[in-house]
C-alpha positions in Angstrom: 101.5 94.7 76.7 99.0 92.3 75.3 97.3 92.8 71.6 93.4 91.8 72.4 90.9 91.5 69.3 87.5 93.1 69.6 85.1 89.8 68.7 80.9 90.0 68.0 79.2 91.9 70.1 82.4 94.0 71.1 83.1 91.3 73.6 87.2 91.0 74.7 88.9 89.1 76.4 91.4 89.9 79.3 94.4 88.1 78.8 95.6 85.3 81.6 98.7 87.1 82.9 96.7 90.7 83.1 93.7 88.7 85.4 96.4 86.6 87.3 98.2 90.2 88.3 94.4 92.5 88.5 93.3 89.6 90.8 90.0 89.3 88.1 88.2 85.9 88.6 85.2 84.5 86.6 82.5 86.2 88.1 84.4 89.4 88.8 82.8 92.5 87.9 85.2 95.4 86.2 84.8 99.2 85.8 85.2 100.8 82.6 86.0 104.2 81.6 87.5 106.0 79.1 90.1 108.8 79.7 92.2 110.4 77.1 91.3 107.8 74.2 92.3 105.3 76.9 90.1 102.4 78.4 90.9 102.3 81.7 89.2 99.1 83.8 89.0 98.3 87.6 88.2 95.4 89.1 85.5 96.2 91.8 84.3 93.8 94.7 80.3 93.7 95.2 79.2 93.3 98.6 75.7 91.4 99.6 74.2 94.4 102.1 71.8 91.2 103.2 74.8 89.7 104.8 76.1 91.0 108.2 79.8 91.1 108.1 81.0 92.0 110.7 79.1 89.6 112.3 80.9 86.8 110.1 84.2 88.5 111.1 84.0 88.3 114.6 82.6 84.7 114.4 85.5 84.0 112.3 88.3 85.3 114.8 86.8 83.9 117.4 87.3 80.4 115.8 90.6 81.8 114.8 91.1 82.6 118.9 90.4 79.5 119.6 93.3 77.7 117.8 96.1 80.0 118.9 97.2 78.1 121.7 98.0 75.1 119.8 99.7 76.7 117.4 102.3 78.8 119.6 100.7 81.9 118.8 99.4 84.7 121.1 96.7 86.8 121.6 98.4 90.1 120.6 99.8 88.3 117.9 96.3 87.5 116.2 95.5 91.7 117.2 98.4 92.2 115.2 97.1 90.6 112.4 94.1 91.5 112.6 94.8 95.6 112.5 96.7 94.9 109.8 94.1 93.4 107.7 92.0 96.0 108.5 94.1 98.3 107.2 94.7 96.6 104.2 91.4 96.6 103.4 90.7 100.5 103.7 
């Protein structure tokens, strides 16, 4: 548990280990609320609806695809790694 001080303008801030372990980077944006007298935050991802990801994924294996042979791996074991990412990321 780490003891933070409220400063001017009720700014805090989040103590190194806490970000290190939350994953929170400069830039990262947090959710607050407040439950039972407790402050509850969340870090949240934003995503840029401009930007066509799955598009950038499936350039991305491919490159990835393209690499396997040289590096003693196979084609099902990128699909393996791949459905597991996915899932990850639910």
């Amino acid at each position: 548990m780490s003891l933070v001080k409220v400063k001017r303008f009720a700014q805090v801030t989040i103590p190194a280990d806490i970000r290190r372990r939350a994953h929170i980077e400069p830039g990262d944006f947090v959710e607050m609320t407040c439950e039972k007298g407790k402050i509850i935050m969340t870090p949240k991802r934003v995503s840029d609806k401009t930007v066509d990801w799955e598009r950038k994924f499936d350039e991305a294996l491919a490159q990835v695809r393209k690499g396997v042979p040289q590096r003693g791996l196979s084609s099902a074991d990128v699909d393996k790694a791949v459905r597991t990412a996915r899932r990850r990321s639910r």
